[in-house]
Every structure is written in structure tokens, then in C-alpha cells.
C-alpha positions as CSV (number, residue, x, y, z in Angstrom):
1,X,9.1,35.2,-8.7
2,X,9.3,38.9,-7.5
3,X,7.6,42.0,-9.8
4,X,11.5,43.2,-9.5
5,X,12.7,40.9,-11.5
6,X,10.5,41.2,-14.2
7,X,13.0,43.2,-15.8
8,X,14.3,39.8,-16.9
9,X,11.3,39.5,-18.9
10,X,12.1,41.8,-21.9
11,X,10.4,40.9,-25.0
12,X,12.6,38.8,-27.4
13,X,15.3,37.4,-24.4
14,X,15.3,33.8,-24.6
15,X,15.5,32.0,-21.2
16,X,16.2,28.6,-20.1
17,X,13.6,28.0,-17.2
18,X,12.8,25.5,-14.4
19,X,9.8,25.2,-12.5
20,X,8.3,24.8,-9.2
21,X,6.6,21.8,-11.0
22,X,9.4,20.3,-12.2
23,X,8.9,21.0,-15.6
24,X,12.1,22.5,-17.6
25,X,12.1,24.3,-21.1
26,X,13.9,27.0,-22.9
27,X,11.5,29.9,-24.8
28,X,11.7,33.2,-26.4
29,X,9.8,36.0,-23.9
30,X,6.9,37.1,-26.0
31,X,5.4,39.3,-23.3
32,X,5.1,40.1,-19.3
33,X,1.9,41.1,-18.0
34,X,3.0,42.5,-14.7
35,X,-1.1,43.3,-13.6
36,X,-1.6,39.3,-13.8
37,X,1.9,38.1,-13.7
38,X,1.6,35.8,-16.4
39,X,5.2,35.6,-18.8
40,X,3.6,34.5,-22.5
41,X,6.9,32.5,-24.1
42,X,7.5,31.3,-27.8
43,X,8.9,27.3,-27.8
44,X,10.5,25.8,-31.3
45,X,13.1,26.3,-33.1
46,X,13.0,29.5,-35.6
47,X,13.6,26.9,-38.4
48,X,9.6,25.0,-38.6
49,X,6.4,27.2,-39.1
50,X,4.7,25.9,-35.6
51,X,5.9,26.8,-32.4
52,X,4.0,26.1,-28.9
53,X,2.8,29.3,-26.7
54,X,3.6,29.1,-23.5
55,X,0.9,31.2,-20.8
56,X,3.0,31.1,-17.4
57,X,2.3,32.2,-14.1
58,X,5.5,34.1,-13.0
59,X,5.3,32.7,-9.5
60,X,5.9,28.7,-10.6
61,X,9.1,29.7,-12.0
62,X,11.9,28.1,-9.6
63,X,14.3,29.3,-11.5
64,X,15.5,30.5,-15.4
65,X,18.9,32.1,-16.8
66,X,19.0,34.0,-19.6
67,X,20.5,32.5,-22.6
68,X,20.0,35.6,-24.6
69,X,18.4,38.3,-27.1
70,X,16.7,37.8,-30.0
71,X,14.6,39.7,-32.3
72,X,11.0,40.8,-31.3
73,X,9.0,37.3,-31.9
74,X,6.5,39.6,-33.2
75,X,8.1,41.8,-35.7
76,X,5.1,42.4,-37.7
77,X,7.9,42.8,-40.8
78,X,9.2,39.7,-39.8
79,X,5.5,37.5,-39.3
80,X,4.1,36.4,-41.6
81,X,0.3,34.7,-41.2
82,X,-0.8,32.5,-43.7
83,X,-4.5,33.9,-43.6
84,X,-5.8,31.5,-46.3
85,X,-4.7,28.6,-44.3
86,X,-5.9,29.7,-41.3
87,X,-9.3,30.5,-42.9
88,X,-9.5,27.1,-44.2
89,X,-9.0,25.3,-40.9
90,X,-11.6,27.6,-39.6
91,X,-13.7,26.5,-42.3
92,X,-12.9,22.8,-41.1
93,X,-13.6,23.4,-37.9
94,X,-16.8,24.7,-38.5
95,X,-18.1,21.6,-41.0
96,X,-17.2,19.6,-38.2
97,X,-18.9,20.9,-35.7
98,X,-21.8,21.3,-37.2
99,X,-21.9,17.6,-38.5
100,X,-21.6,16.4,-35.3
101,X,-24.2,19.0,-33.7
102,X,-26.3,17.1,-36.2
103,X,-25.8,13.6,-35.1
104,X,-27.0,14.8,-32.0
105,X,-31.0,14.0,-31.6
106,X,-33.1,16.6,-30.0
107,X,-36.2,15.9,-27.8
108,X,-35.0,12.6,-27.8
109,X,-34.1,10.1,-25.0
110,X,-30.4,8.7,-24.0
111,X,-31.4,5.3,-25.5
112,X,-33.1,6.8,-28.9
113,X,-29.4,8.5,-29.1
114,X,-27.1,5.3,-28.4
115,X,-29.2,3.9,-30.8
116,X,-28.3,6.0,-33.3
117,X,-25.1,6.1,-32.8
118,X,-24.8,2.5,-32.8
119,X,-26.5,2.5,-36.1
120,X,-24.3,5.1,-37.7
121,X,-21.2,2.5,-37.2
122,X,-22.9,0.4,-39.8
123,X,-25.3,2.4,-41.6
124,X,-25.5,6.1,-43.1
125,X,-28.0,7.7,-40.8
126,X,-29.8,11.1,-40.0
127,X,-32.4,12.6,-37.3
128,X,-35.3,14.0,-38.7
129,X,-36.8,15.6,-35.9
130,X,-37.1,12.3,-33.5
131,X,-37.3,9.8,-36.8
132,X,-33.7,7.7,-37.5
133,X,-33.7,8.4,-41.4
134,X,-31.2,5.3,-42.3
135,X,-29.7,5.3,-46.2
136,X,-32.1,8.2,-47.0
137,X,-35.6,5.9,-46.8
138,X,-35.7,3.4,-44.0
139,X,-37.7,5.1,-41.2
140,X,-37.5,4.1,-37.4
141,X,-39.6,6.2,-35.2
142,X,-39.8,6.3,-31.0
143,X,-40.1,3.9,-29.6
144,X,-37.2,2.2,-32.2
145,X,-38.3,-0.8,-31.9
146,X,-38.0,-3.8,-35.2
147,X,-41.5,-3.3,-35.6
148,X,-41.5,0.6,-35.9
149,X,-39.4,0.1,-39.1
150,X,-41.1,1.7,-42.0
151,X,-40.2,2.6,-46.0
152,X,-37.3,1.6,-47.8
153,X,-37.2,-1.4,-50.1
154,X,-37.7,-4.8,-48.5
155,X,-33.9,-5.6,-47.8
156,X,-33.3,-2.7,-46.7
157,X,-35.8,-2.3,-44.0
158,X,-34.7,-6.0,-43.0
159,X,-31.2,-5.0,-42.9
160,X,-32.3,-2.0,-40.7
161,X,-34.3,-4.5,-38.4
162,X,-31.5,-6.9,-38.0
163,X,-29.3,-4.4,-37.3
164,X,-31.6,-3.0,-34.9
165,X,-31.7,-5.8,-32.6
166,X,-28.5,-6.8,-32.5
167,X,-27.6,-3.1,-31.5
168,X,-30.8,-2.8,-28.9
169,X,-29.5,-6.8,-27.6
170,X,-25.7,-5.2,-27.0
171,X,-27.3,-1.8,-25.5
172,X,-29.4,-3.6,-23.5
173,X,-26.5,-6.2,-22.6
174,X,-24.1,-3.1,-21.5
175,X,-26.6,-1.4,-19.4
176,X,-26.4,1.6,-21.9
177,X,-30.4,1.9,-21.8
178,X,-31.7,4.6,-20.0
């Protein structure tokens, strides 16, 4: 697609366009960046509260026909951002990721780890440096073997070594020991 017809690409004309991909779609023109050629288009229907964003290289465009003009997509009288929703999926977000930076074992070895997360299928579990901490009081320590089991009350700690073995037999069984 030539910089002359970028013209075309006034904010708020909705276009019907087909690609040199194949793809085809209709959108609203939020913006043209001419310096990097890159058309940013609204898809969905006015009606719903989610629409898709479209970042597109002007140059894959095979071809598009205007359909035509529509309000400024981002009318800031118009828009309307629901910031307490958006703060709580940040907040989301951000338990998430730090749960599961949590699962992740540090200083430990590729084994130590598929261990762990083979126990924590079964079993509430938690590093504690390079210690398994399983339901808060059963121990296993490097190198997590049955008989490095320690704490807990009795049927726990067995429960934790059967478990253990069966998960270290399938590891083991998969080639997923390092």
C-alpha cells in the first residue's frame, strides 16, 4: 500500500479490508502511523464493551473499500474506561504471577522441580529455600528421596513417601529426570 493513499486512513472511516495473507475483516481506522506504516483498526460491533485492536502493516493490505465514517473511536467524551475493573484484573494478574513465581524452586535442580510439581497435583506444597514444605509440616529435603522425609505426623509423612515414589517411579519412567 502506497504513503499516497494513506489519505484513506482517516481516523473514524470504517473499511472493509483484504489482505495479502488472505485474511479479510471490516474495522473502524483508529490511527495511521505514516513513519512506521502501521494502520491501528477497532473490530466489534459498537453494541458489546470488548472490541479487538488490530496493529497492521499498511503494506499486507491487498486491498480495502471504504464502507464509511464514523465517530472518532476515541472521543474521550464518548469513552468511557472502567478503571476499577481494569485495576482489579491488574491486581489478578499480579497474584498470579507471583503464585506461580513461587512454585518455582530456586538453586534447585530440574528433577527437585518435577518433583514438586508432581507433588502439588496431589498435595498442598511450598519451597522453603530448597526444602518441599508439603501440608505445612512434612519436610523433604535434596536429595528427595522416601528416606529424606522428615516432621509431620506419622500418616502424613507416609502419605508423603508413598506419594514420593510413585511420582519419582513415573519421573523416572518418562525420562523426566535430569
Amino acid at each position: 500500500m502506497e504513503a499516497s493513499n494513506s489519505e484513506d486512513f482517516a481516523v473514524g472511516c470504517l473499511l472493509s479490508i483484504k489482505t495479502t495473507l488472505g485474511d479479510e475483516f471490516q474495522g473502524q481506522v483508529i490511527t495511521f502511523d505514516r513513519p512506521s506504516n502501521i494502520l491501528v483498526l477497532q473490530e466489534g460491533s459498537k453494541a458489546g464493551t470488548r472490541r479487538n485492536i488490530r496493529f497492521l502493516k499498511a503494506n499486507y493490505i491487498k486491498e480495502f473499500s471504504f464502507l464509511g465514517q464514523a465517530d472518532d473511536p476515541l472521543d474521550f467524551k464518548k469513552c468511557y474506561i472502567d478503571l476499577q475493573s481494569l485495576q482489579a484484573r491488574e491486581e489478578l494478574a499480579l497474584r498470579q504471577a507471583e503464585a506461580e513465581a513461587e512454585r518455582i524452586g530456586v538453586g534447585v535442580t530440574p528433577e527437585a522441580q518435577n518433583i514438586f510439581d508432581a507433588l502439588s497435583k496431589t498435595l498442598p506444597v511450598r519451597w522453603e529455600k530448597t526444602t518441599i514444605v508439603v501440608m505445612k509440616e512434612v519436610r523433604v529435603t535434596s536429595p528427595y528421596l522416601p528416606e529424606c522425609v522428615i516432621g509431620g505426623t506419622p500418616a502424613a509423612n507416609e502419605r508423603v513417601k508413598k506419594v514420593l515414589v510413585l511420582e519419582r517411579k513415573r519421573l523416572h519412567s518418562r525420562g523426566g529426570s535430569q
